[in-house]
LUMTIVEX-267688 format. One record per residue (C-alpha): residue number from 1; x, y, z. Coordinates in pm, 1 decimal, decimal comma. Example, Ala and Ser with C-alpha at 12.3 -4.5 7.8 and 13.67 -1.06 7.14 Angstrom:
// residues 2
 num       xx       yy       zz
   1   1230,0   -450,0    780,0
   2   1367,0   -106,0    714,0
This chain:
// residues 409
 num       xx       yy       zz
   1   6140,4  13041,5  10000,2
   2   5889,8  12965,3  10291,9
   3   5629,4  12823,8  10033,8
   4   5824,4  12526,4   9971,2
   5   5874,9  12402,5  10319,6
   6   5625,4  12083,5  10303,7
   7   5897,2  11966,4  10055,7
   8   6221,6  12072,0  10205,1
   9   6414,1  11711,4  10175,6
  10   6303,9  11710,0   9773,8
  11   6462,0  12097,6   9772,9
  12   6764,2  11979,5   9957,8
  13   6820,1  11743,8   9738,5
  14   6779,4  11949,8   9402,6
  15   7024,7  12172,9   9507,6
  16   7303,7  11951,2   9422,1
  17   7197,5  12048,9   9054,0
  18   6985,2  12416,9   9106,2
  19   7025,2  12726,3   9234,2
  20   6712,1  12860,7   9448,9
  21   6646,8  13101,6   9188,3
  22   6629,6  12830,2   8870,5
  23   6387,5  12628,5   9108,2
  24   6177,0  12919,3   9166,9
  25   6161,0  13022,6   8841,4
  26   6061,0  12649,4   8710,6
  27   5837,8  12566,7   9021,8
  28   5691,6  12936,2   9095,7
  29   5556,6  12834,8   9431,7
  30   5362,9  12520,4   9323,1
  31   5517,8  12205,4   9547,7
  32   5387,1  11972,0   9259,5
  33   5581,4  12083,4   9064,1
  34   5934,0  12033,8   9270,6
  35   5783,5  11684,7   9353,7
  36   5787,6  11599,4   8989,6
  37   6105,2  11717,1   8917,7
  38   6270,7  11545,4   9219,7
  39   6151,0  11213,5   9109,0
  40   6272,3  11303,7   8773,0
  41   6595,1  11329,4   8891,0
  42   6631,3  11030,2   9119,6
  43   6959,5  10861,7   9046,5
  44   6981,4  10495,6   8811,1
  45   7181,1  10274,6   8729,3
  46   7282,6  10211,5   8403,2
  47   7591,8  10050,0   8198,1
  48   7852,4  10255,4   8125,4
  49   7811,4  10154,5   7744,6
  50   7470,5  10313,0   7724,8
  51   7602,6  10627,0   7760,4
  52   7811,8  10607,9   7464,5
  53   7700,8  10863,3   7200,8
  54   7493,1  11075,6   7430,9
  55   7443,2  11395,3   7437,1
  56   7665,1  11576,6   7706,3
  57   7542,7  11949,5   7691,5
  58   7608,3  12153,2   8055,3
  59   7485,5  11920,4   8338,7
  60   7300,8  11680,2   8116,8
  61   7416,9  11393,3   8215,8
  62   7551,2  11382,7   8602,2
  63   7760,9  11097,7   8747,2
  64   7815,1  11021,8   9145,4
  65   8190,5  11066,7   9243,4
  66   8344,2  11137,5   9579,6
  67   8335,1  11501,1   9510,6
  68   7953,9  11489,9   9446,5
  69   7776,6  11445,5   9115,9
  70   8022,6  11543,3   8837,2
  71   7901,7  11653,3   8453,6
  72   7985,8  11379,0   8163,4
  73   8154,5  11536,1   7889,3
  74   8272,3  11201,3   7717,1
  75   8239,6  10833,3   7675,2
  76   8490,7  10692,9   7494,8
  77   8477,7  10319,3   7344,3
  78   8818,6  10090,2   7284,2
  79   8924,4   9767,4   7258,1
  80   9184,5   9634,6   7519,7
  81   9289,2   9273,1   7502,3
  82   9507,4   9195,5   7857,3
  83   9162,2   9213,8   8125,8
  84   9123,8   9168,3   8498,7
  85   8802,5   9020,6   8673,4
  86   8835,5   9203,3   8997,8
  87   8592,6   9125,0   9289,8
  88   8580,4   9277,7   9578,2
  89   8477,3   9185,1   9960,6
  90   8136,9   9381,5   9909,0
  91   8021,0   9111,2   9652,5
  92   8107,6   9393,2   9365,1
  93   8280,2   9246,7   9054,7
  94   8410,7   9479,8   8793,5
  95   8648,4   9423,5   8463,8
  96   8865,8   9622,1   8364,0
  97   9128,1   9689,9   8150,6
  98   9560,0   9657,6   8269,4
  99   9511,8  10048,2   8271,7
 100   9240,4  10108,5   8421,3
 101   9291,1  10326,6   8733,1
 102   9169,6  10307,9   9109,6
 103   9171,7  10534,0   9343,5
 104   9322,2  10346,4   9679,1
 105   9165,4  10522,4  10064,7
 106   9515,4  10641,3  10059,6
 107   9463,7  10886,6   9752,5
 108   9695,2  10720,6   9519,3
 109   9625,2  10613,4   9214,0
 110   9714,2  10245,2   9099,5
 111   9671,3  10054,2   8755,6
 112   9493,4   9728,3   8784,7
 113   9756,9   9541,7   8689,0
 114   9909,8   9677,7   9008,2
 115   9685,9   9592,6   9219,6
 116   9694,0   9286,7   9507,2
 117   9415,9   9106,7   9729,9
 118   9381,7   9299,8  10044,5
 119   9414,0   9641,8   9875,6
 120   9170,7   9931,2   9999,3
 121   9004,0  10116,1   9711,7
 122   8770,8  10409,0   9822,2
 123   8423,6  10372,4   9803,9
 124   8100,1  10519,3   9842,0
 125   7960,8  10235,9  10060,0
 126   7903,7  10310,5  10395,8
 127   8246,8  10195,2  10466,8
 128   8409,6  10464,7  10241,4
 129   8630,3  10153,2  10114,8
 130   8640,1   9786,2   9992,0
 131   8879,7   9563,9   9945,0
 132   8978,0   9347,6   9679,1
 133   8983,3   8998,1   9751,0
 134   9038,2   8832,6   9365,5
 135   9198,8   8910,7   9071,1
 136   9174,3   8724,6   8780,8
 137   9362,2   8840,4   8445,9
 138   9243,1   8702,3   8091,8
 139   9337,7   8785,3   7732,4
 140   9053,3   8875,9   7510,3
 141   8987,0   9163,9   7244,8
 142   8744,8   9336,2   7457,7
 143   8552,6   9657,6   7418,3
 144   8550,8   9904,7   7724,0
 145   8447,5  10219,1   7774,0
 146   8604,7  10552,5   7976,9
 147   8405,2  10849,0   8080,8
 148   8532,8  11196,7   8077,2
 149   8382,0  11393,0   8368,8
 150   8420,2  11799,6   8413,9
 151   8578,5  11849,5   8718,7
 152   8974,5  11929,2   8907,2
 153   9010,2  11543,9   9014,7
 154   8900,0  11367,3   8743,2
 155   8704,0  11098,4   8935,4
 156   8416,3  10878,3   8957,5
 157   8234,3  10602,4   9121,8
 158   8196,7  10266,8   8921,9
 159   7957,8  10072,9   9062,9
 160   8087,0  10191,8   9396,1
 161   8428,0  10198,8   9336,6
 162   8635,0  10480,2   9242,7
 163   8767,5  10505,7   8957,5
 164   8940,7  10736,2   8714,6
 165   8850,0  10944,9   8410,2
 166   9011,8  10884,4   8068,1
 167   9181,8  11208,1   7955,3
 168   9518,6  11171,5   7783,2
 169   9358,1  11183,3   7413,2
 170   9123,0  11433,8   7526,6
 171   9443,8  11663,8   7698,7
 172   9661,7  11632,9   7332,1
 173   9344,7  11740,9   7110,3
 174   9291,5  11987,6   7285,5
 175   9663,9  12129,2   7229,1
 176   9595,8  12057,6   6870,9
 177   9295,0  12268,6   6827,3
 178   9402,9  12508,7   7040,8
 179   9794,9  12580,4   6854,4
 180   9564,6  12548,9   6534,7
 181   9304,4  12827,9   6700,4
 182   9640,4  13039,9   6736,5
 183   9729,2  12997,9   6344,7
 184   9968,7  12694,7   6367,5
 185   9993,2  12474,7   6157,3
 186  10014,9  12126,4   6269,2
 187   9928,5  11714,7   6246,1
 188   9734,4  11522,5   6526,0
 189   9861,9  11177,5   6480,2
 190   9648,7  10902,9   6609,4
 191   9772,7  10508,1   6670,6
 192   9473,0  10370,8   6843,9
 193   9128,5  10596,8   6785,7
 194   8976,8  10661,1   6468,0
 195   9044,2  10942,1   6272,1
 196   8651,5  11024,7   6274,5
 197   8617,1  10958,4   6626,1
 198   8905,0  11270,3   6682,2
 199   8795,6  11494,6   6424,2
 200   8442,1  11451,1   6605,2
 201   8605,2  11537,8   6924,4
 202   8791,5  11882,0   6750,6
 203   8473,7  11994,0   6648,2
 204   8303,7  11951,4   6940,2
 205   8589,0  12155,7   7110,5
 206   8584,6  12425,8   6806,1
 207   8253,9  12474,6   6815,8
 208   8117,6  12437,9   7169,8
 209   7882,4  12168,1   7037,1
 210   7790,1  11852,2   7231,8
 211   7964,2  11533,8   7039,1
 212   7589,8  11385,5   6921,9
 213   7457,8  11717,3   6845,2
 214   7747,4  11754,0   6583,5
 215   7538,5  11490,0   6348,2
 216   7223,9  11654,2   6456,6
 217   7340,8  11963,0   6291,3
 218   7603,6  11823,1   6070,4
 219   7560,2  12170,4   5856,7
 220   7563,5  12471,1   6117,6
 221   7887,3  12308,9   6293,6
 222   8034,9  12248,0   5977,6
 223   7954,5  12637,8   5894,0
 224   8105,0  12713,4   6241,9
 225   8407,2  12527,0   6203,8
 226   8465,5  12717,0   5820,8
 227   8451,6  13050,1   6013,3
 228   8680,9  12936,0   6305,6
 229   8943,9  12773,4   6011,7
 230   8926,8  13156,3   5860,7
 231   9182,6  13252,4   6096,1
 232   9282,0  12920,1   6204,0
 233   9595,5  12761,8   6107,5
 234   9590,4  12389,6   5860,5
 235   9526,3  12093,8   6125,2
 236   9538,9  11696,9   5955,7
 237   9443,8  11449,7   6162,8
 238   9581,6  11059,4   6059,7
 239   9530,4  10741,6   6170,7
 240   9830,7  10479,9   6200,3
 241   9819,5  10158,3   6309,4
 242   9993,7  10028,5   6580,6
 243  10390,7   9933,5   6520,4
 244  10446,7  10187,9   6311,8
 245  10766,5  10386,4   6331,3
 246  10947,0  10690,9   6310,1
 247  11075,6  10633,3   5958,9
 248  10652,0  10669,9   5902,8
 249  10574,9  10958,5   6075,7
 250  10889,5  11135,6   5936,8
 251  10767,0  10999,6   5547,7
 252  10384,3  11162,9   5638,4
 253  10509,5  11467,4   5764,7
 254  10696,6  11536,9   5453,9
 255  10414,6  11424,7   5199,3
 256  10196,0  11663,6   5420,0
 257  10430,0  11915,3   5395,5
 258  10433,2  11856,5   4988,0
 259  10049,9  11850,2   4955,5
 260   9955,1  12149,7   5178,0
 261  10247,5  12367,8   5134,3
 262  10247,3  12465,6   5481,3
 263  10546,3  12340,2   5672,0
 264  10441,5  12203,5   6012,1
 265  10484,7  12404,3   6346,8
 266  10361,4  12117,5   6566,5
 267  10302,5  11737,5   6595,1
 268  10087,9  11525,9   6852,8
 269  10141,9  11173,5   6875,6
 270   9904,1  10972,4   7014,1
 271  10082,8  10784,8   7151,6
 272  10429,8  10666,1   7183,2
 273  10348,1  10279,7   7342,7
 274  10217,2  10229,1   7002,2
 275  10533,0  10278,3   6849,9
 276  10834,4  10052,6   6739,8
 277  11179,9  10189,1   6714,8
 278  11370,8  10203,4   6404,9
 279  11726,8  10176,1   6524,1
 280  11720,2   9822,6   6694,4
 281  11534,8   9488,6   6709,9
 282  11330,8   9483,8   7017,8
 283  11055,4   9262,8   7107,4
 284  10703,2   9434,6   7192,8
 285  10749,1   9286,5   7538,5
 286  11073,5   9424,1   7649,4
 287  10862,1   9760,8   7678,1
 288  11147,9   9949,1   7897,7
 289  11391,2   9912,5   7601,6
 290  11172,6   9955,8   7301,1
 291  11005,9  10293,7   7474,4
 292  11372,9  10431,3   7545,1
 293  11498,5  10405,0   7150,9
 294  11112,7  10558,1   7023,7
 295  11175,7  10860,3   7295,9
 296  11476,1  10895,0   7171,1
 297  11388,7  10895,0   6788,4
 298  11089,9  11119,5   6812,1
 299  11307,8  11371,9   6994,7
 300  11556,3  11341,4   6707,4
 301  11257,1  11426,0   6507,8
 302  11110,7  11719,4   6657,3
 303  11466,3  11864,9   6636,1
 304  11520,7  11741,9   6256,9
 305  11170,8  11918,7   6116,6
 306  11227,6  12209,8   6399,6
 307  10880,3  12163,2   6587,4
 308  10661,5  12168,6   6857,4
 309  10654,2  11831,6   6937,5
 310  10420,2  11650,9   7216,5
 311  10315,4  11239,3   7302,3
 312  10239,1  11068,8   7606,6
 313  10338,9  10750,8   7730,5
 314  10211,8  10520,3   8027,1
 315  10538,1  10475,5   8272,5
 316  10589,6  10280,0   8583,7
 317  10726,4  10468,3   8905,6
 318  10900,2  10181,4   9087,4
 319  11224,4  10238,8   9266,3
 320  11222,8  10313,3   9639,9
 321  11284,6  10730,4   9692,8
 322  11629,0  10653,9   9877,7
 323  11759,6  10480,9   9563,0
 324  12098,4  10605,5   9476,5
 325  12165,0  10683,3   9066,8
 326  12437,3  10873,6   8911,9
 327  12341,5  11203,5   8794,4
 328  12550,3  11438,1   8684,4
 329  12887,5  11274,6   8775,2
 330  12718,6  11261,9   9137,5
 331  12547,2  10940,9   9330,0
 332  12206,7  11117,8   9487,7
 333  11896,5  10990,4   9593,4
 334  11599,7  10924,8   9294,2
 335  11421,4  11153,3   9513,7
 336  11616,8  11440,2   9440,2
 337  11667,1  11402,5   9037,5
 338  11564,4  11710,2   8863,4
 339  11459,4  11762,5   8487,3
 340  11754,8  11838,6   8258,5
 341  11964,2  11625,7   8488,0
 342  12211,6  11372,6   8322,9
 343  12198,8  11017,6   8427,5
 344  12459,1  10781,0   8396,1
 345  12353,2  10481,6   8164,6
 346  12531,5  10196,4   7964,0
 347  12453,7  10362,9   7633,5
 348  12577,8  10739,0   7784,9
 349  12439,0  11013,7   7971,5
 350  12076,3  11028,7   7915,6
 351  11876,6  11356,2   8010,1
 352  11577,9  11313,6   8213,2
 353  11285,1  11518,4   8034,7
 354  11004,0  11513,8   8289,2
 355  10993,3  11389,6   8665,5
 356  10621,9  11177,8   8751,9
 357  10441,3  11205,6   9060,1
 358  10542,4  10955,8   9353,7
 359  10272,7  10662,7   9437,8
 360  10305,5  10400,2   9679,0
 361  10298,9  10067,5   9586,2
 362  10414,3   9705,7   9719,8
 363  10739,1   9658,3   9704,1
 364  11050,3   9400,3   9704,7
 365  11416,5   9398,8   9798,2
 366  11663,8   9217,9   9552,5
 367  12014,2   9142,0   9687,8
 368  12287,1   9129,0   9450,5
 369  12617,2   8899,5   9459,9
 370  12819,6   9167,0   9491,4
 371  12624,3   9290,9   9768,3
 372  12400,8   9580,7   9628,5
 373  12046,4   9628,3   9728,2
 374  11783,5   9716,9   9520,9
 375  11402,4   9812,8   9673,9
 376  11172,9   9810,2   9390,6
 377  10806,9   9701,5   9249,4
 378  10744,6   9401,2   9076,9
 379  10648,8   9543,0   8780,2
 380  11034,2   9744,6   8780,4
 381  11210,4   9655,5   8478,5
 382  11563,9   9486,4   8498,0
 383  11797,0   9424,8   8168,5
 384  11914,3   9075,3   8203,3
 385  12133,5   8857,5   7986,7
 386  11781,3   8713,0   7927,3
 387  11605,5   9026,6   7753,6
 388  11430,6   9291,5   8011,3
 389  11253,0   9101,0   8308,2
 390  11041,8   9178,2   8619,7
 391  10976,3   9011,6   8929,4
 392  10622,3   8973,3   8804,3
 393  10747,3   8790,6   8505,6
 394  11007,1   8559,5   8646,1
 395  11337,7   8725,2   8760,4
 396  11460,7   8480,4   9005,9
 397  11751,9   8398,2   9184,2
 398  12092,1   8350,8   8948,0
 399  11942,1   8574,8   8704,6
 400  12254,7   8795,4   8594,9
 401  12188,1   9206,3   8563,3
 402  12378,6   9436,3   8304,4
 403  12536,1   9705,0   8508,2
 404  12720,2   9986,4   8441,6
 405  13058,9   9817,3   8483,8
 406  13008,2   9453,6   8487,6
 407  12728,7   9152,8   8495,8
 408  12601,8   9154,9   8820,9
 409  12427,8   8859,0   9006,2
């Protein structure tokens, strides 16, 4: 396309979002025209809360990430209470949530509750990276927002920094609608969004409708989600609140069962944090305990109602890869532990049911009394006579460990 050479940086630039032929058909040879529509398209900033119940058709709304500009297909709003006011050498301050994720110039991923001064979190200065030089946690009911983008690594810049898109809500709806799509019949259980706020989602993914176009035409999606539900199977979607427990779920799934008269083939739980076990008194803290007896108890009930059963869970990967455990009757490496393997714990064999990715993080080296070594993270969770503790929140020196055989010190 010769005729557009006395604007060939503005058609350089548009082809991050056109093909030739869509700019030939909108421009048809005029260089106005491409002009216009390049300072149309000139980047902004804006908050991430503005973007909060727009309208994400194809390409609509285009964010910068390290793999280019990436399509928004969500913004998601929740409250979080335990904060971090992270600053970085740049001058850039951002706060986030415990959770939040940042992508390191390494490539790992790292929560920023994890994170230290001196870290080195990609970004798209002209440094490619910046590091953190404060971080200062606070406790505060505060609404923050995640975006969803389209695309394999799930990335984005915030204000420079890279950051990660929210997705585990988004990843067990989507198994919901698409077990119901296949005539199953099923409950999405939610503990922390609204029951609106997922229904709105399932249509949207039903329906191939934007989530604010759903309330723009309220009446043709609701028409297209009667003719899906023709050959779909019965999907409920219920809210709990936080604490609840098994015993509740289990009650629910039999009134359900009562007022549909459709037994259940599946259940999504969203999501097991939120959960407190039935079987023993544990405080919220002591998260390594209490999220061992709810694992336990939901598998129990999968088995007991004879479903498809699915949750997710936020875990910490903190033992060094040469750490020696017991599985099956054998001492190996943590490396090499397979799923379906049996470890050896004070309560039993337990089975391992799912084996995380490995991430690099700071670690320390504990020595015991009777001379055992232990390389961990400070966030790694020890049972003590004391409760569960980490180095983070106090183990110290004297502190006396259960193991397998004895107190150890």
């Amino acid at each position: 396309m010769n005729y557009y050479s006395s604007v060939s940086t503005e058609m350089s630039y548009l082809s991050q979002f056109y093909t030739e032929a869509e700019l030939d058909s909108y421009a048809k040879g005029n260089d106005d025209k491409i002009q216009q529509l390049y300072a149309k398209t000139q980047p902004k900033k804006v908050s991430i809360a503005s973007l909060k119940g727009n309208s994400f058709t194809t390409n609509t709304v285009l964010v910068s990430s390290p793999d280019g500009w990436v399509p928004v297909t969500d913004c998601i709003e929740k409250t979080k209470n335990e904060m971090y006011i992270c600053t970085f050498a740049s001058g850039k301050r951002i706060e986030a949530s415990h959770d939040h994720l940042y992508q390191k110039t390494d490539g790992t991923w790292h929560y920023t509750k994890d994170l230290v001064n001196g870290d080195e979190i990609l970004s798209s200065n002209g440094n490619k990276s910046d590091t953190i030089i404060s971080l200062v946690q606070y406790n505060k009911d505060t609404k923050v927002y995640d975006l969803s983008v389209n695309h394999n690594n799930h990335r984005y810049y915030t204000d420079t920094i890279c950051s990660h898109n929210s997705g585990k809500s988004l990843f067990m709806q989507n198994l919901a609608v698409n077990w119901a799509m296949q005539g199953m019949n099923g409950c999405y259980l939610t503990l922390e969004l609204s029951e609106g706020l997922c229904a709105m989602r399932m249509d949207s993914m039903m329906t191939n409708t934007s989530s604010k176009e759903i309330f723009r035409d309220i009446d043709n999606v609701e028409m297209k989600v009667k003719l899906a539900g023709k050959k779909a199977g019965h999907l409920r979607i219920k809210y709990m609140p936080a604490q609840s427990t098994v015993n509740d779920i289990r009650a629910y799934m039999k009134e359900l069962e009562i007022q549909t008269g459709k037994k259940p083939d599946f259940l999504c739980v969203d999501y097991l944090d939120l959960l407190m076990p039935v079987s023993a008194k544990v405080s919220p803290n002591d998260l390594f305990v209490k999220d061992k007896y709810v694992s336990e108890e939901l598998r129990n009930l999968a088995k007991e109602l004879d479903i498809i059963f699915v949750t997710a869970s936020q875990l910490n990967r903190c033992l060094k890869l040469d750490t020696v455990i017991e599985a099956n009757g054998k001492k190996i490496q943590i490396k090499d532990v397979q799923v379906g393997d049996y470890l050896t714990s004070n309560e039993g064999p337990v089975q391992v049911h799912e084996v995380l990715p490995i991430t690099k993080q700071h670690v320390f080296k504990i020595t015991t009394k009777s001379g055992k070594e232990i390389v961990c993270s400070p966030k790694h969770k020890f049972p003590t006579t004391n409760g569960i503790s980490t180095l983070d929140s106090g183990l110290k020196v004297g502190d006396k460990l259960q193991s397998l055989r004895s107190r150890d010190k």
